[in-house]
C-alpha positions as CSV (number, residue, x, y, z in Angstrom):
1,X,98.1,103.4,77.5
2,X,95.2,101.3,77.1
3,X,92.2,103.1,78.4
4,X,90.9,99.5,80.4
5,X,94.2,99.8,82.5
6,X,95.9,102.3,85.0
7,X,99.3,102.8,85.5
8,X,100.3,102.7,89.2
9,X,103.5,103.9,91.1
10,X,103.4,101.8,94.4
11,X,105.2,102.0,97.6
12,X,104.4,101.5,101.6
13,X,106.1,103.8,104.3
14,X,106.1,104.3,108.5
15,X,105.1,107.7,110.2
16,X,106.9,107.1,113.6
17,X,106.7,109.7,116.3
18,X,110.1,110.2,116.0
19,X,111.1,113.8,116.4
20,X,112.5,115.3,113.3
21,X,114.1,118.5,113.1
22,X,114.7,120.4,109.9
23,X,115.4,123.7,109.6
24,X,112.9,126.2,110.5
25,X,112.7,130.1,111.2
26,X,112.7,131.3,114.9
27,X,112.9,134.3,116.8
28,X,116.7,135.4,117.4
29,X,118.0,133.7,120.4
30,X,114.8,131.4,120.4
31,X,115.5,127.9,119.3
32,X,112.5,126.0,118.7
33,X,111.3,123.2,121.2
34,X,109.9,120.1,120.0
35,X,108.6,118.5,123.4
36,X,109.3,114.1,123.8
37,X,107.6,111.7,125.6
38,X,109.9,108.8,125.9
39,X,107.8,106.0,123.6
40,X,107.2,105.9,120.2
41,X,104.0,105.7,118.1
42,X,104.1,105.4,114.6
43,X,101.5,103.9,111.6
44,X,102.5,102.4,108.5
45,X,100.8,103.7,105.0
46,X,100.6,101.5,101.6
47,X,100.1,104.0,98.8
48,X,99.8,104.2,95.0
49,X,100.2,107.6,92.7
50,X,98.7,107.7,89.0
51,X,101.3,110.0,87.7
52,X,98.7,110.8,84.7
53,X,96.0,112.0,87.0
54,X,97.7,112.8,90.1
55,X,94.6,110.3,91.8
56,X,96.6,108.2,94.9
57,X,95.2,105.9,96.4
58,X,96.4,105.4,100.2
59,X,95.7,102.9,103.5
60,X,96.5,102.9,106.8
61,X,97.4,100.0,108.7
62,X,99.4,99.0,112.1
63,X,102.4,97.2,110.2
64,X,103.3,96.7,106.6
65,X,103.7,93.0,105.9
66,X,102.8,90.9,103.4
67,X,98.7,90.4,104.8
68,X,98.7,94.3,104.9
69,X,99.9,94.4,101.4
70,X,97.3,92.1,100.4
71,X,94.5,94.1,101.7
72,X,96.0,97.0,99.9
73,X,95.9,94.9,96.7
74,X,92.8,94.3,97.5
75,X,91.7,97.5,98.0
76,X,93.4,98.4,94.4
77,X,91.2,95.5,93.0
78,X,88.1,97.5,94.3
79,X,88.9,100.8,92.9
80,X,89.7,99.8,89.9
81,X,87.1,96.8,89.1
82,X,87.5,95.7,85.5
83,X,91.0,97.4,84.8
84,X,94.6,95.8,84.0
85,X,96.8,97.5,87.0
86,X,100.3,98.0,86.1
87,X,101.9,98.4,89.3
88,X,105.2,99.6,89.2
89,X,107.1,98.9,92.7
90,X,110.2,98.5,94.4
91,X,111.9,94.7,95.3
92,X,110.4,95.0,99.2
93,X,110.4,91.6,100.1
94,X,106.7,91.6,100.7
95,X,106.6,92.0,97.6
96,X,107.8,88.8,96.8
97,X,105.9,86.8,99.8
98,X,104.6,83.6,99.2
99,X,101.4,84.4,100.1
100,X,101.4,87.3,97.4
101,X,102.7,85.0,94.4
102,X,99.5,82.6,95.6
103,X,97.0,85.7,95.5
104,X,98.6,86.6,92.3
105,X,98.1,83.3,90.8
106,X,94.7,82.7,91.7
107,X,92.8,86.0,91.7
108,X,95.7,88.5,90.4
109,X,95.0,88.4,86.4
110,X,94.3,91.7,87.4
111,X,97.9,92.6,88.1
112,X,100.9,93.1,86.4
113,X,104.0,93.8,88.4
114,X,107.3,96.0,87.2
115,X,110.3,95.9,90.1
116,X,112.3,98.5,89.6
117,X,116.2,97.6,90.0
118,X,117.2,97.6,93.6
119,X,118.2,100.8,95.8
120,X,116.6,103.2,92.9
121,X,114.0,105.3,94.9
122,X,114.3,107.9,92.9
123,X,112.8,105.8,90.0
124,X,109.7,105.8,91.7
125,X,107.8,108.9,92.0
126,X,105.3,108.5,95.3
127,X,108.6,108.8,97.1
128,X,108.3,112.2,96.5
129,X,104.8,112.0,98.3
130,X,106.4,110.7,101.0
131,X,108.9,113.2,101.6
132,X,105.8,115.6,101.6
133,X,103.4,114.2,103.6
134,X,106.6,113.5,105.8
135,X,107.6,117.4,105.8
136,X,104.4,117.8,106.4
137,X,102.7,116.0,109.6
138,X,106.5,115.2,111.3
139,X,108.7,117.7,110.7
140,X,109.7,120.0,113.5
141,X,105.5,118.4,114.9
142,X,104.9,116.9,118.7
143,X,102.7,114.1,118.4
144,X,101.4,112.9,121.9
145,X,100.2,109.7,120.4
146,X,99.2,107.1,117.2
147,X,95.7,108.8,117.2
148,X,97.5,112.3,116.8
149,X,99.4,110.6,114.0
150,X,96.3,109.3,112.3
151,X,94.9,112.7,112.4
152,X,97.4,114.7,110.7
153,X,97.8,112.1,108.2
154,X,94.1,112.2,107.1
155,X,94.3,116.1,106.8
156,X,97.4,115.4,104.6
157,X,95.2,113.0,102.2
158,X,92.1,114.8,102.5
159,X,93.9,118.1,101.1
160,X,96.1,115.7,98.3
161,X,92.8,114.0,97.3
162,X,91.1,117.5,96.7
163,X,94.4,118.9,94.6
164,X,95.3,116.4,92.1
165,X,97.0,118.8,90.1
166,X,99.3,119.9,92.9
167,X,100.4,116.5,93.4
168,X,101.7,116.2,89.9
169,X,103.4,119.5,90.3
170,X,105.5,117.9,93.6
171,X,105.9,114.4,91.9
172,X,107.6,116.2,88.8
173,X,105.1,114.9,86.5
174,X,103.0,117.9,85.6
175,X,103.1,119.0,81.8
């Protein structure tokens, strides 16, 4: 790959407050309690893997939408000042928004786009984050509220931003 571009795997997901249960060791006749609180919280993440570096890039937001998915690009366009981003992503249809095709015409040279075919998750890669950073700050986890949320998920990035290499070794793409 050219060394003045960056090859992206894209994707946006929602950490709700919705209590999931998976399988977990307790004490014999001890079934773990995960309390509830009637409501939901929840906060939606935009995120991008290099599967050659292991390097994501991630941002929170209160909805994913086609604004938020600008300010992600945006955000991209910072990071990586100068480079071609090949972004591969799935068909979302935020990612076909109008207001996305106009960004991309007038400041998205910067851009190239790859869909991958519809209902193929497994093509892309960060959803393997996601299942990790899901296992990780939902799973069998009482959170009272969004701020809880926010904080377990900026312990999940601050430990993947630190271990590159490990993220490779969950995403499959480690040599």
């Amino acid at each position: 790959m050219d060394p003045d571009s960056v090859l992206l795997y894209l994707d946006e997901t929602h950490i709700r407050s919705y209590h999931v249960l998976r399988s977990t060791w307790s004490a014999v006749g001890r079934q773990k309690q995960v309390p509830t609180f009637g409501h939901h919280a929840h906060v939606s993440l935009f995120g991008a893997v290099n599967i050659h570096d292991g390097e994501t890039v991630l941002h929170q937001t209160t909805a994913a939408n086609a604004a938020t998915f600008l300010d992600f690009l945006r955000m991209l366009k910072e990071r990586y000042p100068d480079r071609l981003m090949v972004l591969v992503l799935d068909n979302a249809r935020i990612h076909h928004a109008k207001m996305v095709k106009e960004f991309l015409r007038e400041e998205g040279q910067c851009f190239h786009f790859i869909y991958l075919p519809p209902y193929s998750p497994q093509l892309n890669p960060i959803e393997r984050l996601w299942k990790w950073l899901k296992d990780t700050v939902i799973a069998n986890v009482f959170h009272k509220d969004r701020k809880d949320i926010i904080q377990a998920i900026t312990r999940f990035v601050n430990y993947i931003h630190e271990r590159p290499e490990e993220v490779l070794q969950r995403l499959g793409c480690a040599g």
